[in-house]
C-alpha positions in Angstrom: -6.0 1.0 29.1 -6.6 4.6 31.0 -8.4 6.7 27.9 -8.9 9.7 30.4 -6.8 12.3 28.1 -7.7 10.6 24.9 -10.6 12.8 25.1 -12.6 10.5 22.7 -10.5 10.5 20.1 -9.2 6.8 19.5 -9.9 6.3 16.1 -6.4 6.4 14.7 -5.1 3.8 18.1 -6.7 0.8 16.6 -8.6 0.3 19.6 -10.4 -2.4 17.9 -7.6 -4.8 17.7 -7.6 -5.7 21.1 -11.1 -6.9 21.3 -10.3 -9.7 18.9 -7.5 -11.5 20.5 -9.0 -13.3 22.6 -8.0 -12.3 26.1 -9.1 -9.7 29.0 -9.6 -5.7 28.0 -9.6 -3.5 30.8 -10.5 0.2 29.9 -10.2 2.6 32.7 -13.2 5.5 31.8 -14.6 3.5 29.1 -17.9 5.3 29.3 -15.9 8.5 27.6 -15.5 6.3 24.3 -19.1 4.3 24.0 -18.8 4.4 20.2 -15.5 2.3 20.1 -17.0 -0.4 22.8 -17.8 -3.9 21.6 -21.5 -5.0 21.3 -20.7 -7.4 23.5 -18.9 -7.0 27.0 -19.1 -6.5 30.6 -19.3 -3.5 32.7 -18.0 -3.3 35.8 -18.4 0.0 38.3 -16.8 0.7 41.5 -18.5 3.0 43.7 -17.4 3.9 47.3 -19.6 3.5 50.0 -21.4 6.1 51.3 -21.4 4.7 55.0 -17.3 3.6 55.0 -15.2 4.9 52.7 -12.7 1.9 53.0 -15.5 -0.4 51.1 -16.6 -0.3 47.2 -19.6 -1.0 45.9 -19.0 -3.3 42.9 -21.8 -3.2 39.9 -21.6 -6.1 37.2 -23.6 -4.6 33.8 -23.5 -7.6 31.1 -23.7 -6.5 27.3 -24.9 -9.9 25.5 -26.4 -13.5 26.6 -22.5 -14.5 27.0 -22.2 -12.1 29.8 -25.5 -12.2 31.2 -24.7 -16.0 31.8 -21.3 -15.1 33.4 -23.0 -12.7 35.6 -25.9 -15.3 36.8 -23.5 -17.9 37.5 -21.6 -15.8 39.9 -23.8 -13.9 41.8 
């Protein structure tokens, strides 16, 4: 989901819904709708380099024991 030009307001979209179904959520600026995020989740952050533009700087921020695990088993 891109919720750029929902400027917040997702109340009414049932955003909710999608959290429970048991697969993969991808929100594209979720940090413009923190109050609709589940307790729960993972962050992840691209960055670009400062040195090489052509590389990304990738930061993994767990939300909960589940994703804290996922996070320590991969890195």
């Amino acid at each position: 989901m891109d919720v750029y030009r929902l400027d917040g307001k997702v109340g009414e979209l049932g955003i909710e819904e999608y959290f429970t179904k048991g697969g993969i959520t991808i929100i594209e600026w979720a940090d413009m709708i923190p109050d609709y995020l589940p307790e729960e989740r993972l962050d992840i952050k691209f960055k670009s380099s400062n040195e090489d533009e052509d590389k990304r700087i990738i930061t993994l921020i767990p939300h909960g024991k589940k994703y804290e695990d996922i996070c320590e088993a991969i890195v």
